[in-house]
C-alpha positions in Angstrom: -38.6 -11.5 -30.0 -36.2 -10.0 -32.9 -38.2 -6.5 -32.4 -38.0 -7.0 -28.4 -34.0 -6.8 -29.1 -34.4 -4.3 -31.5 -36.3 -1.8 -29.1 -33.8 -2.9 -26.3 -30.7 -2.4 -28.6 -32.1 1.3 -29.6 -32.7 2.2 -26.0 -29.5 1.5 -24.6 -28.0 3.2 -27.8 -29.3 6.7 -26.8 -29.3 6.2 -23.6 -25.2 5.7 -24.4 -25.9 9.1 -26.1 -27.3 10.8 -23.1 -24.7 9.3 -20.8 -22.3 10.8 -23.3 -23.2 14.5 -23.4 -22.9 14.4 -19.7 -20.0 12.4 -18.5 -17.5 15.2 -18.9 -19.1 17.3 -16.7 -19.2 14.1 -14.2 -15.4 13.4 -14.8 -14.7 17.2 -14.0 -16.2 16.9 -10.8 -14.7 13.1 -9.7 -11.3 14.8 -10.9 -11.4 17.5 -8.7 -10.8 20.1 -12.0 -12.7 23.0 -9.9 -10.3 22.4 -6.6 -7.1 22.3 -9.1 -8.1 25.4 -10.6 -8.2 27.3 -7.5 -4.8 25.8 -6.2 -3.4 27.8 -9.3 -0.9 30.3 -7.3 -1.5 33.4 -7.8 1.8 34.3 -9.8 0.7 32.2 -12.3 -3.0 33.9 -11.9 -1.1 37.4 -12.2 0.7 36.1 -15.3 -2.2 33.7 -17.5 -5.3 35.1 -15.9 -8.3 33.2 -15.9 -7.3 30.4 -17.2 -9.1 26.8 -17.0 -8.4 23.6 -18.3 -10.7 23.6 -20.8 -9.4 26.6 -22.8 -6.1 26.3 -21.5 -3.5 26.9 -24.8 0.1 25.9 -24.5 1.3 28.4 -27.1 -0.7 31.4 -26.3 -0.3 31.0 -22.4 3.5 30.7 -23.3 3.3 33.8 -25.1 2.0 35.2 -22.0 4.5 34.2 -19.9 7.3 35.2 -22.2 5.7 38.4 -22.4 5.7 38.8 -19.0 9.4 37.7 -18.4 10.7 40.3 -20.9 8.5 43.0 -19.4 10.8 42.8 -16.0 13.8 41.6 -17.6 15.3 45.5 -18.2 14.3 45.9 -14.3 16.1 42.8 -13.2 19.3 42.9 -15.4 19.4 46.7 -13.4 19.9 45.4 -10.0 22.2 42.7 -10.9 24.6 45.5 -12.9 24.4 47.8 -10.0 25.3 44.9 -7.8 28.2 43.4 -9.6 29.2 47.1 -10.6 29.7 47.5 -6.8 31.7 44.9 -6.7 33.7 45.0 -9.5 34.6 49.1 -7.6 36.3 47.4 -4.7 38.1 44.9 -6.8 39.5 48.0 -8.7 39.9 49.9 -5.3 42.1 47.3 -4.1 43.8 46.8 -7.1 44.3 50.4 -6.9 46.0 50.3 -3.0 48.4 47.6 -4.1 50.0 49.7 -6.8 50.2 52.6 -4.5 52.0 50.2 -1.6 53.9 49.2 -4.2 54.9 52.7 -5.0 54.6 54.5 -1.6 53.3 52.3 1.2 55.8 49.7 0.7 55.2 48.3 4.9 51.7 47.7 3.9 51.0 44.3 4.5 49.2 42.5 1.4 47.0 39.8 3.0 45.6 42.9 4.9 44.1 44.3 1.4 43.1 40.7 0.0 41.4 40.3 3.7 39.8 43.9 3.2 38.3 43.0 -0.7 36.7 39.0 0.1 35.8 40.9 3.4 33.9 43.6 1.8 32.4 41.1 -1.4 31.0 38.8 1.2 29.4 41.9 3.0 28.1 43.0 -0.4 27.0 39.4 -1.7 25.7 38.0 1.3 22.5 39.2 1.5 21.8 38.3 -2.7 22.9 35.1 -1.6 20.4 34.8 1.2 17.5 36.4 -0.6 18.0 34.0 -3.6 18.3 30.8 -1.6 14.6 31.9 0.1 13.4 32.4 -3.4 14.3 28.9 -4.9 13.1 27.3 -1.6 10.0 29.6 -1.7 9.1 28.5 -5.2 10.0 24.9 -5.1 7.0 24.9 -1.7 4.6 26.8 -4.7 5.0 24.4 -6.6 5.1 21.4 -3.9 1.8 23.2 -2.8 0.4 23.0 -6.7 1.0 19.8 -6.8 -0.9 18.3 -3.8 -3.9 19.0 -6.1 -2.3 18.8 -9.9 -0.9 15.3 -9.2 -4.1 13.6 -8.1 -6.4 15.1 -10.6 -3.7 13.6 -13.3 -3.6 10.5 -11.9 -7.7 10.4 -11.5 -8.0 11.4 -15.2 -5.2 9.0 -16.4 -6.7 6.1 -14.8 -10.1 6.7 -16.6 -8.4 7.0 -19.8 -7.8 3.8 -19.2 -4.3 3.4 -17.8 -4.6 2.6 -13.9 -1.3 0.7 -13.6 0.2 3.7 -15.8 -1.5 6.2 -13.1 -0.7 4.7 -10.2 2.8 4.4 -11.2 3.7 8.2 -12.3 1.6 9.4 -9.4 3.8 7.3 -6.5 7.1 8.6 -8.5 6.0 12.0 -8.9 5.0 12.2 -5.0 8.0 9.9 -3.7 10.7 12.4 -5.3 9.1 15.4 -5.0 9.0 14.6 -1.2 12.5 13.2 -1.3 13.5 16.4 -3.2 12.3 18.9 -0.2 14.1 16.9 2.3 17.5 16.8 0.5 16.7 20.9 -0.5 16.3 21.8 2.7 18.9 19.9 4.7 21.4 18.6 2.5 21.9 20.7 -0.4 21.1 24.6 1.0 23.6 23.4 3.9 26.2 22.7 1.0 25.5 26.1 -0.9 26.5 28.1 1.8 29.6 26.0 3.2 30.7 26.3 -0.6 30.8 30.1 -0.2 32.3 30.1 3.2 35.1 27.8 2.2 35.7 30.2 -1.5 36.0 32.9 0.8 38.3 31.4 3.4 40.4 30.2 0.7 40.2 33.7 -0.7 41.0 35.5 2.6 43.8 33.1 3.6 45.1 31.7 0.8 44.6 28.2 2.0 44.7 25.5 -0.5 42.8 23.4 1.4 39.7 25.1 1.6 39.5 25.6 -2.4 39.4 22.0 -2.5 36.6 21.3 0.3 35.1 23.7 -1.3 35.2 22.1 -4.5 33.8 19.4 -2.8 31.0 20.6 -1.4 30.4 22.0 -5.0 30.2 18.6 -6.6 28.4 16.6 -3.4 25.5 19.7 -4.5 25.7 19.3 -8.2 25.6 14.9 -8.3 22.7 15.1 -5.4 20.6 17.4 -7.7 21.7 15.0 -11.2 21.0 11.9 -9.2 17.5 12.4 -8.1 16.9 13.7 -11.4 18.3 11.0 -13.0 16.6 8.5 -11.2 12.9 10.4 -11.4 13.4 9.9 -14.6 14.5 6.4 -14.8 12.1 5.1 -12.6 9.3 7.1 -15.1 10.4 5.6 -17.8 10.4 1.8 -16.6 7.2 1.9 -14.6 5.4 3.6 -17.9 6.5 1.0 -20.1 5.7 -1.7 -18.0 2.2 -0.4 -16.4 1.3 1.1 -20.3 1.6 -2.5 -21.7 -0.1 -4.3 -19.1 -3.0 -1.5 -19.0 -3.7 -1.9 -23.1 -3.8 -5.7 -22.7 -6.5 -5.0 -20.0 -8.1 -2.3 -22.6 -8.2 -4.4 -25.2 -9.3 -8.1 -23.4 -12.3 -5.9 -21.8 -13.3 -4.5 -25.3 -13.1 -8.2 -26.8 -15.1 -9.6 -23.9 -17.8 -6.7 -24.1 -18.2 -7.2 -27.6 -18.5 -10.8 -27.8 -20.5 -12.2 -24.4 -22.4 -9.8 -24.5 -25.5 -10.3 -27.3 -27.0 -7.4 -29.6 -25.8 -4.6 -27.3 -22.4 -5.8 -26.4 -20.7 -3.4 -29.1 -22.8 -0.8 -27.9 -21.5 -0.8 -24.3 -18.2 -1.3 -26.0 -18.8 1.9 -28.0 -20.0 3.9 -24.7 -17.1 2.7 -23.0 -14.8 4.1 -25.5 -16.4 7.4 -25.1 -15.5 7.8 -22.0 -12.3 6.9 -22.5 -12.1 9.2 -24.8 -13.5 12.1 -23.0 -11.2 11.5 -20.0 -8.3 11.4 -22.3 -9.2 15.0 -23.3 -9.3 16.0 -19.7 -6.1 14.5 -19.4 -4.5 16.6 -21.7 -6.1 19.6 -20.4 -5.2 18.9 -17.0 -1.7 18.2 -18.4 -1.3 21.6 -20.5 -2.9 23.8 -17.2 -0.5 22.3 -15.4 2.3 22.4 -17.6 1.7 26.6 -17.4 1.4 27.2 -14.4 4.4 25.5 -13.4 6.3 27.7 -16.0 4.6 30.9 -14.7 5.6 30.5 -11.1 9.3 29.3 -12.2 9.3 32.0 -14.9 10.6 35.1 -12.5 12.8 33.3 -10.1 14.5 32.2 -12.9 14.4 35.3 -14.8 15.9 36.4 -11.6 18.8 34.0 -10.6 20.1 33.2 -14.2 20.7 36.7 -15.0 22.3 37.7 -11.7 24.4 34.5 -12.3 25.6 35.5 -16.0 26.5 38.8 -14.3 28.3 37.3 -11.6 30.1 35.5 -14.1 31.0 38.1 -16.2 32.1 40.5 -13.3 34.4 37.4 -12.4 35.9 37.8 -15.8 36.5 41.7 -15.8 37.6 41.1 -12.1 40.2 39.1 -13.7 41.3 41.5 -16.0 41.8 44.3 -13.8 43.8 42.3 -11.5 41.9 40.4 -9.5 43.2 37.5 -7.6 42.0 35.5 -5.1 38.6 38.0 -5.2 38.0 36.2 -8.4 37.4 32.9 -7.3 34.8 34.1 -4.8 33.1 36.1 -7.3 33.0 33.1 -9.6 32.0 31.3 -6.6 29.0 33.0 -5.6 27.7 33.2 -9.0 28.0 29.0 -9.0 26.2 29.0 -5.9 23.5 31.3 -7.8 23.5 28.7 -10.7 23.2 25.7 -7.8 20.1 27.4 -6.5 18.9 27.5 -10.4 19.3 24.2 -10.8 17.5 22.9 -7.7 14.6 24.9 -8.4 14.8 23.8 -12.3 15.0 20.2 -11.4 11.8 20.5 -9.1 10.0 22.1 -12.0 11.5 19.6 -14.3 9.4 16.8 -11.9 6.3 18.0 -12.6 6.6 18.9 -16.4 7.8 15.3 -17.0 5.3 14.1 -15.1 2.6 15.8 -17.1 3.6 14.9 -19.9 4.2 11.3 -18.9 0.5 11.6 -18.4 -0.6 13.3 -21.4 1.1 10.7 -23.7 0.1 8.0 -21.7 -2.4 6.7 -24.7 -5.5 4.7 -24.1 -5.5 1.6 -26.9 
């Protein structure tokens, strides 16, 4: 009978062994890891190449991406010069016509030249405005569109690790507020971006106090909707992963106990086996978590590139605007380049999202 038991014990022990060798290659294909690797957009292709999540490297596919990013940074920083050197000329020009009205052309009504400059800043800043607001919103749908298939493969992989309540929990957050997050983009906060602008520039046509401070309002109502969905992401995250992480290594741990103990001879076995493949979904885990981490950063890395440099220079102009003379022209400089940073931040706080969210899952620990 004790050799029976023996023989039985022995088989089940490599048959654990063969299950082993082989249940990565199973998990790969219940995760969906070949689907997630062709939703990689293709900026992020263009940038890490063929990456997959088995050899993906934070460090070097950061290296890549920073690369990358400096390689168009002298191109970029160009545009926005020639840009805000263009508008920094009709500042000057008009500072230029109110010293000669001053001097010669004393029937020259003012509020005609400060109409003239806002006039001819909006005509020159209008269409950077535009073109950046359809590059945050086009970005923030890349990455919405990445995560139909990053989220799910995170979740699948979490939950084998061994942390189902855990999963389920960061994959309803994740898709609840990135959802949320589109619908207050695209009709609550865009909307505010460009009422900002319009009231800066009424204020700096008109002069009307009034308008400075709707627009001031509109600033902030932008600025606490993007903090407060942020904010509560991020609370939410936290509570549900505490909660779900403690009641998932209870679970862990009872099952182990149980395996070991009812069953005879080969319960520790099972136990073992089960702990490989824990194990080996963990590593997919992280893998999944790293490949998704990059390509999130490669799709954000030029729009950002792009809008926090034309913002600093925005900035800056506003600063030499002020110098020169500028008046009310200044605060719709400034103004456009705090729209600029608004946009930034939406698009940052979407890729915030799903960064958190992978690494949420990639420290969510099996016990």
């Amino acid at each position: 009978m004790k050799k029976l038991m023996m023989i039985f014990a022995l088989a089940v022990l490599f048959a654990g062994h063969g299950f082993a060798a082989n249940v990565t290659d199973m998990q790969q294909e219940t995760f969906g890891i070949g689907q997630l690797e062709d939703a990689m957009p293709e900026e992020a292709r263009d940038i890490l190449g063929n990456i997959d999540i088995a050899s993906a490297d934070f460090g070097e596919g950061l290296q890549s991406i920073l690369s990358s990013t400096a390689d168009e940074f002298a191109g970029v920083l160009g545009q926005a010069l020639k840009k805000t050197g263009t508008i920094l000329a009709i500042v000057m020009l008009g500072s230029l016509v109110g010293t000669v009205r001053e001097t010669e052309l004393g029937s020259f009504p003012p509020v005609y030249m400060t109409l003239a400059s806002t006039l001819a800043i909006t005509a020159v800043s209008v269409g950077s405005v535009n073109s950046f607001v359809g590059l945050g919103t086009e970005t923030i749908e890349k990455m919405m569109v990445f995560s139909k298939s990053l989220l799910p493969a995170m979740a699948a992989a979490v939950t084998a690790s061994g942390r189902g309540l855990g999963a389920s929990s960061m994959y309803m957050a994740a898709v609840l507020f990135c959802d949320l997050f589109i619908t207050v983009t695209d009709r609550v906060i865009t909307p505010l971006v460009y009422m900002f602008i319009a009231a800066t520039a009424a204020e700096s046509a008109v002069g009307n106090g009034m308008a400075g401070r709707i627009a001031a309002l509109f600033k902030w109502a932008a600025v606490t909707l993007l903090k407060t969905v942020l904010l509560c992401f991020t609370a939410y995250l936290s509570i549900s992963s505490i909660v779900g992480g403690s009641a998932d290594a209870v679970a862990i741990k009872a099952a182990k106990v149980t395996l070991s103990s009812v069953v005879p001879v080969v319960g520790s076995i099972i136990s073992d086996a089960s702990e490989t493949v824990l194990l080996s979904a963990s590593i997919l885990k992280n893998g999944i978590g790293v490949f998704g981490m990059l390509c999130v950063l490669a799709v954000c890395a030029m729009p950002f590139l792009n809008l926090g440099v034309h913002y600093l220079a925005y900035k800056v102009c506003g600063a030499f605007s002020a110098a020169i003379g500028g008046g009310t022209e200044t605060k719709l400089i400034d103004a456009i380049g705090s729209a600029l940073g608004i946009i930034l931040a939406m698009t940052a706080v979407c890729a915030l999202m799903l960064l958190v969210s992978c690494v949420a899952a990639m420290k969510a620990v099996s016990v």
